[in-house]
C-alpha positions in Angstrom: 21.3 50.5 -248.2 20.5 53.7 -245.4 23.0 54.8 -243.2 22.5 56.3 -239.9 22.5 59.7 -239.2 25.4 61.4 -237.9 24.8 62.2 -233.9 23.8 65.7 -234.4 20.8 65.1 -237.3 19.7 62.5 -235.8 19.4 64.5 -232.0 17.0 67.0 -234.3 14.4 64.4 -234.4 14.8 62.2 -231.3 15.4 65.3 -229.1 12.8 68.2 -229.1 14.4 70.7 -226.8 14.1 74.1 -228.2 18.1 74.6 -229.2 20.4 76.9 -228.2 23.8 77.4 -230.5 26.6 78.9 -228.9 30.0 79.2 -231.1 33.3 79.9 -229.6 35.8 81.4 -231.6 39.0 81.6 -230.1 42.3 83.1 -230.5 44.8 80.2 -229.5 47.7 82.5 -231.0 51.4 82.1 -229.7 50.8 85.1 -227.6 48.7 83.6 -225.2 51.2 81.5 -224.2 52.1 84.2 -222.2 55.5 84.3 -223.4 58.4 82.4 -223.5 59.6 82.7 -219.7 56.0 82.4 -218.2 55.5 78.2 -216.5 52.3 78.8 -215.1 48.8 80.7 -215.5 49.3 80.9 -218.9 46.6 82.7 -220.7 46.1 79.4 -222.6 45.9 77.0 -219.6 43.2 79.0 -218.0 41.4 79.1 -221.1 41.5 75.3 -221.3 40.4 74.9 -217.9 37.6 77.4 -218.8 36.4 75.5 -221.5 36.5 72.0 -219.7 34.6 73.6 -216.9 32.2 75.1 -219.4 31.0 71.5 -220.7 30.6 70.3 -217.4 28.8 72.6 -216.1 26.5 72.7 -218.9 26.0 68.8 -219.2 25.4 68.9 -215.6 22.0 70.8 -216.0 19.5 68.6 -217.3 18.0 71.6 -219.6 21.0 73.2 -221.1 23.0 69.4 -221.8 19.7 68.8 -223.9 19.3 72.5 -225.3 22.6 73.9 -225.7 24.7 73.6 -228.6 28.6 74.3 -228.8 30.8 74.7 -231.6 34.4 76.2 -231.3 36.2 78.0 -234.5 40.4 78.2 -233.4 42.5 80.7 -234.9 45.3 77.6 -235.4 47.4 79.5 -238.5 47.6 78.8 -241.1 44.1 77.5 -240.9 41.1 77.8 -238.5 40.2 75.0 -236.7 36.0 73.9 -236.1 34.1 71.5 -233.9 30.9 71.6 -235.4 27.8 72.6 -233.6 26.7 69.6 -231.1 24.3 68.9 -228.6 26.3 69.4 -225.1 25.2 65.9 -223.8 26.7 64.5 -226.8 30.0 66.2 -226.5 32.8 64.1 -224.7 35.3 66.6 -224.2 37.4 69.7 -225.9 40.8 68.7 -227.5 43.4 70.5 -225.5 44.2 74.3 -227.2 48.1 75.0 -227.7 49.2 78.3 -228.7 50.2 78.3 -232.1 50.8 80.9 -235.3 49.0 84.2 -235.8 45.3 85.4 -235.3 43.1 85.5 -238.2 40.3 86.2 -236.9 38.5 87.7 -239.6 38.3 84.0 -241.4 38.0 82.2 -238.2 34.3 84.6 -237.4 33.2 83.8 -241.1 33.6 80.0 -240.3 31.7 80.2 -237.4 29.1 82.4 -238.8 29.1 80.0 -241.8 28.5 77.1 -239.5 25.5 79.2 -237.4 23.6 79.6 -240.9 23.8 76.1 -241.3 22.7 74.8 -238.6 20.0 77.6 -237.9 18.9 76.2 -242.0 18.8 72.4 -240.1 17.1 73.5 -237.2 13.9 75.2 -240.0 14.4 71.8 -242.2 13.2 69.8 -238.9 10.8 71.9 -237.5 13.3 72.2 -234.2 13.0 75.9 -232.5 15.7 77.5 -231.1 16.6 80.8 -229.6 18.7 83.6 -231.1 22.7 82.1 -231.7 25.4 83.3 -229.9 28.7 83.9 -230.7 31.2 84.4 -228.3 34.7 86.2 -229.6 38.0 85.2 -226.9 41.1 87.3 -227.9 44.3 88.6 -226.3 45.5 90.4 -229.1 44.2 91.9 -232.8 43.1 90.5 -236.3 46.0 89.6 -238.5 43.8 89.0 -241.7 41.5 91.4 -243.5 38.6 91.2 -240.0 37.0 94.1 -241.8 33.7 92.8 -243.8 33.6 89.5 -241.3 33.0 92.3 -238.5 30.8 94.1 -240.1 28.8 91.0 -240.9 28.7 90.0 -237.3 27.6 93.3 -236.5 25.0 93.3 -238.5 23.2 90.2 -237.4 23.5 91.5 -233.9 21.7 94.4 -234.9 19.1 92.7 -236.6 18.2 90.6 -233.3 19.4 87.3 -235.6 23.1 86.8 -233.1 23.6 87.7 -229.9 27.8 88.3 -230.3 29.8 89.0 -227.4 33.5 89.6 -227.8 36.3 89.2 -224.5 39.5 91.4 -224.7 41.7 89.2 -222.8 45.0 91.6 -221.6 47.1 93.2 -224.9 44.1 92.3 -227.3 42.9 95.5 -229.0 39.2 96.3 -227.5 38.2 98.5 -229.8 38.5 96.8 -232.6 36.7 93.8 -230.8 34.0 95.8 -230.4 33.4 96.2 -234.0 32.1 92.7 -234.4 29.3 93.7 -232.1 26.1 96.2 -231.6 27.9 96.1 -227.9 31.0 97.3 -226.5 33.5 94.5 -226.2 33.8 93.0 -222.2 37.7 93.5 -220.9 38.0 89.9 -218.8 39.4 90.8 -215.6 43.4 89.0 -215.3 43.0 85.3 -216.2 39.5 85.0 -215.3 38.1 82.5 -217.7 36.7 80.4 -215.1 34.4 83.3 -214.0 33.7 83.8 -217.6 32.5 80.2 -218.4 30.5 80.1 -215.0 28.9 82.7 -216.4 28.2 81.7 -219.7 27.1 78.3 -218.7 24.7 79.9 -216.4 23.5 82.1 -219.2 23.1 79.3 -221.4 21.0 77.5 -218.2 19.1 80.1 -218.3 18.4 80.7 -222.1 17.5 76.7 -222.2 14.5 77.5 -219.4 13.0 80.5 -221.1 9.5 79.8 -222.1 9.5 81.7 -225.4 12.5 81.6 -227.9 11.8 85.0 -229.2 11.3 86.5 -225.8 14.2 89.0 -223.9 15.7 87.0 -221.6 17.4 88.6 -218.4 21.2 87.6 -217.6 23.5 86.7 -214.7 25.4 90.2 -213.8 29.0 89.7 -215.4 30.6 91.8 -212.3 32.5 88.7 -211.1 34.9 88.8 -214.5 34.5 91.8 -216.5 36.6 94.7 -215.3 34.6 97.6 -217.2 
């Protein structure tokens, strides 16, 4: 007896757009809840919003939905939370983020790296090229787990032209040592922007699907519309 595929094998040998992964890993701690006497434009609301707007604007483009990948790693405590790596026009939506427990975000970047590997291994197994990963870190606050070596891996990769990672200080999170996961200064996201943010990373992404060479430099949107450095 065969059984069929699960959605995202199978899309490696019906579908053979050059792919894209982007992993989110984000901190959906109690502090961005914003605190116990804030109602509205919570940290986590706009984040949600973000996200939905994210997917939609990436399925929307006829490249990217075919292209572009997304997984998201949560830093729910006591355990991280994954959606695996899927093809965008396969994704039907983002389960709603509620603040909750601490932010080990050490554990929650080796999950996502873990998951990168993987699917970077699938990608070789089926002959399916793809451009360098991304990781995107979202954060208002610090690590609280040993973050040390998982930084240091990230880092790493980056260096080695393997992972483009980019890590957002939301307001209270502690940039520098955000920064550590990444050849690259960490981005301070202006207020509540996340709407900018995801515009922008859904039109980085757009572009990214278009290039006509995965291993050539590609030239991004300007980030002056959310990042406040």
């Amino acid at each position: 007896m065969t059984y069929p595929l699960p959605a995202r094998y199978s899309d490696l040998i019906e579908n053979p757009s050059p792919r894209c992964a982007c992993m989110l890993v984000l901190d959906d701690s109690f502090s961005m809840s914003g605190g116990l006497l804030t109602f509205k434009n919570r940290p986590i609301d706009e984040l949600n919003a973000g996200l939905a707007q994210f997917l939609q604007e990436i399925q929307d483009d006829e490249f990217a939905s075919y292209s572009v990948e997304i997984g998201v790693v949560t830093t729910s405590s006591p355990d991280v939370e994954m959606l695996s790596l899927t093809p965008s026009h396969q994704i039907e939506g983002f389960d709603t983020l509620k603040p909750n427990g601490c932010t080990p975000l050490g554990r929650a970047v080796d999950t996502a790296l873990c998951a990168l590997e993987q699917r970077k291994t699938e990608y070789k197994k089926n002959g399916v090229a793809y451009y360098q990963p991304w990781l995107v870190l979202i954060s208002d606050g610090a690590p609280t787990d040993h973050w040390q070596e998982s930084a240091r891996k990230a880092k790493a990769l980056a260096e080695e032209r393997k992972l483009v990672v980019l890590p957002v200080a939301v307001q209270g999170a502690d940039i520098n040592i955000l920064s550590q996961f990444s050849n690259r200064p960490a981005k301070q996201l202006q207020g509540l922007k996340f709407k900018d943010f995801f515009a922008w990373l859904s039109a980085s992404m757009a572009q990214v699907s278009r290039s006509a060479s995965t291993a050539s430099a590609i030239d991004l949107p300007s980030t002056t519309g959310w990042d406040s450095i």
